[in-house]
MIGU-647466 format. One record per residue (C-alpha): residue number from 1; z, x, y. Coordinates in Angstrom, 1 decimal, decimal comma. Example, Ala and Ser with C-alpha at 12.3 -4.5 7.8 and 13.67 -1.06 7.14 Angstrom:
<rs>
+-----+--------+--------+--------+
: num :      Z :      X :      Y :
+-----+--------+--------+--------+
:   1 :    7,8 :   12,3 :   -4,5 :
:   2 :    7,1 :   13,7 :   -1,1 :
+-----+--------+--------+--------+
</rs>
This chain:
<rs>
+-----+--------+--------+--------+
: num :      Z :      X :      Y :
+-----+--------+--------+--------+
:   1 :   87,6 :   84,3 :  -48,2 :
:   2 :   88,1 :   81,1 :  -50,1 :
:   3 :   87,5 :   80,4 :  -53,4 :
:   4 :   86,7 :   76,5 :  -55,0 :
:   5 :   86,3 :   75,4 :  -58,1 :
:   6 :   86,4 :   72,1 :  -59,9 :
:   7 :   87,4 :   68,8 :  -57,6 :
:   8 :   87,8 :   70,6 :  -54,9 :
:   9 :   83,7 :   72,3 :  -55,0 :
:  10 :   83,1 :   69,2 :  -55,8 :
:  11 :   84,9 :   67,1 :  -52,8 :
:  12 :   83,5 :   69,5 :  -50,4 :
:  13 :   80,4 :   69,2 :  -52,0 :
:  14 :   80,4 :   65,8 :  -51,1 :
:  15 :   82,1 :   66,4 :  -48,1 :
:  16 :   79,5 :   67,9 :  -46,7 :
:  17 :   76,7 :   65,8 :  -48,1 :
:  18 :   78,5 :   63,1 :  -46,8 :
:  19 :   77,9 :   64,6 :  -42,9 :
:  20 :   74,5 :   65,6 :  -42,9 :
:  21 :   73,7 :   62,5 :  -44,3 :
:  22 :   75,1 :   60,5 :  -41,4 :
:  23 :   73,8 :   62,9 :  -38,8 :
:  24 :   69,9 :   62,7 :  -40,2 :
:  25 :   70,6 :   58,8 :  -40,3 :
:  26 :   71,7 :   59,3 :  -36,6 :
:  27 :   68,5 :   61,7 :  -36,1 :
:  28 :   71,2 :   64,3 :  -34,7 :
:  29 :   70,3 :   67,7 :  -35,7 :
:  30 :   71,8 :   69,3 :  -38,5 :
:  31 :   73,1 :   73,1 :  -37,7 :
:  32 :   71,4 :   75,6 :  -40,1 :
:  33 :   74,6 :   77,0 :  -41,6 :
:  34 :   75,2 :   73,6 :  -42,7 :
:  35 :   72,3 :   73,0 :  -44,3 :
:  36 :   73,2 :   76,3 :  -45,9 :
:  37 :   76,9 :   75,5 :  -47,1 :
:  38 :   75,0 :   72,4 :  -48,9 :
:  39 :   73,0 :   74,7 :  -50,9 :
:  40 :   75,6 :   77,0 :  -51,6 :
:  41 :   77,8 :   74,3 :  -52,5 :
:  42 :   75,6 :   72,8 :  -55,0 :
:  43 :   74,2 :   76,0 :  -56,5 :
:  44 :   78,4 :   77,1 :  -57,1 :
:  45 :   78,1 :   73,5 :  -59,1 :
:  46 :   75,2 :   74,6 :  -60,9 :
:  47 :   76,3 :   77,9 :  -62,1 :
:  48 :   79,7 :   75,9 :  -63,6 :
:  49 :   80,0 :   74,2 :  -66,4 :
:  50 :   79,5 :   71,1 :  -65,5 :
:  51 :   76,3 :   69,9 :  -63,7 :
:  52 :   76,7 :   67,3 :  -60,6 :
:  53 :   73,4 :   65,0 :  -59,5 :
:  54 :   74,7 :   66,6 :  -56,5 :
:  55 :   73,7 :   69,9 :  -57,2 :
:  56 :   69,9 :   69,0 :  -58,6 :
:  57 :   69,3 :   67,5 :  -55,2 :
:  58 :   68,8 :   71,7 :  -53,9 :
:  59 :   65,6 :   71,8 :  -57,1 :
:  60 :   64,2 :   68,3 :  -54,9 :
:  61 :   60,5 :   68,5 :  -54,7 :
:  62 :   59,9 :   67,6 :  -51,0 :
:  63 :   57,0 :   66,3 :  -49,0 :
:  64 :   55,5 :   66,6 :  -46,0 :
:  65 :   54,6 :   63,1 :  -43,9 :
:  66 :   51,2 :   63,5 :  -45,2 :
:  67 :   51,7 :   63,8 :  -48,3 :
:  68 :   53,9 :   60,7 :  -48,5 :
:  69 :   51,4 :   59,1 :  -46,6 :
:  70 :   48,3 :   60,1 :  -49,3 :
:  71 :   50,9 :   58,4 :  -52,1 :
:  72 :   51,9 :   55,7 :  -50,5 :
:  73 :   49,0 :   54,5 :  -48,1 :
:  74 :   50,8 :   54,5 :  -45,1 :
:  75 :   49,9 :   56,2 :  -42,0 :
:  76 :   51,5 :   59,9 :  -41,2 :
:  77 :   53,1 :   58,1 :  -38,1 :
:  78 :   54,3 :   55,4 :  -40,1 :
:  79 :   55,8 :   57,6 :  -42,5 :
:  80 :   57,8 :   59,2 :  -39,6 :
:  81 :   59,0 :   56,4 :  -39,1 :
:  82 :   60,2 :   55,5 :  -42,7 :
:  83 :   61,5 :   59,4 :  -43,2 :
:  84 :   65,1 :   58,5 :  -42,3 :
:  85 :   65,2 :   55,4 :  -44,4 :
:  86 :   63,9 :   57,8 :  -47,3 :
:  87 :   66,5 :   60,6 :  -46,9 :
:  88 :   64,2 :   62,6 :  -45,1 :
:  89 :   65,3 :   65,4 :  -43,2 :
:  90 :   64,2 :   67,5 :  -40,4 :
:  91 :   62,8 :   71,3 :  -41,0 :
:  92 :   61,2 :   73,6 :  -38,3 :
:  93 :   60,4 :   69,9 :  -36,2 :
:  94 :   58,8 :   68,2 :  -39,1 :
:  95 :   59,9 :   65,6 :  -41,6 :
:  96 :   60,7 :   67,1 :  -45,5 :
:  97 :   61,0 :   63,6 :  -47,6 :
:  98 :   62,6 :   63,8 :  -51,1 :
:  99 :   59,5 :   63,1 :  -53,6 :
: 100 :   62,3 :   60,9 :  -55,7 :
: 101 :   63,0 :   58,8 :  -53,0 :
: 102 :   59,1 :   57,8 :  -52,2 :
: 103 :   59,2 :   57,5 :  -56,0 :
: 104 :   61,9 :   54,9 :  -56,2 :
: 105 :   60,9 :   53,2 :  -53,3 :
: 106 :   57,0 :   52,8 :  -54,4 :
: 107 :   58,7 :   51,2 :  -57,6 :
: 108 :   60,8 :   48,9 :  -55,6 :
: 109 :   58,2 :   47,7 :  -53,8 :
: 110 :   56,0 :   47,0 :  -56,9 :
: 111 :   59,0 :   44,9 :  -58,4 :
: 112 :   59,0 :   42,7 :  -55,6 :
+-----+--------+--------+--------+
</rs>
């Protein structure tokens, strides 16, 4: 057994953020243990006494392609498409997208 706390749950944290993030990027499957380090990871940040933007990203509201594609008026498909580019990720063979991302990127676009 290991234990963290401070910079280094923090690093690793990040650490492993940092690879699952490439590998959805690369559309490479993420292992499930992985997935389930992250969350473990960031609720150990939670429960400290200090609270990481890292850590709120496990309380994410996600959406299904559909959904996205109700907000934003795109098609499902073309949502697929844009799931990557929006920090989705891959669940049970169907795109999860964070609801901030569409958020920030529907406010982006209305800037322009």
């Amino acid at each position: 057994m290991v234990v963290l706390h401070g910079d280094y749950l923090r690093h690793a944290l990040l650490a492993i953020q940092h690879i699952i993030g490439r590998r959805r990027r690369e559309h490479l499957p993420v292992p499930a243990e992985w997935s389930a380090l992250e969350v473990a990871l960031a609720q150990a940040m939670s429960a400290g006494p200090q609270s990481d933007a890292a850590a709120q990203s496990v309380n994410e509201t996600w959406l299904s392609t559909r959904e996205v594609a109700d907000r934003t008026g795109w098609t499902e498909r073309h949502a697929r498409r844009r799931a990557g580019q929006l920090d989705g990720r891959r669940e049970g063979g169907r795109w999860l997208i964070p609801e901030t991302a569409v958020r920030e990127h529907m406010e982006g676009q209305q800037r322009e």
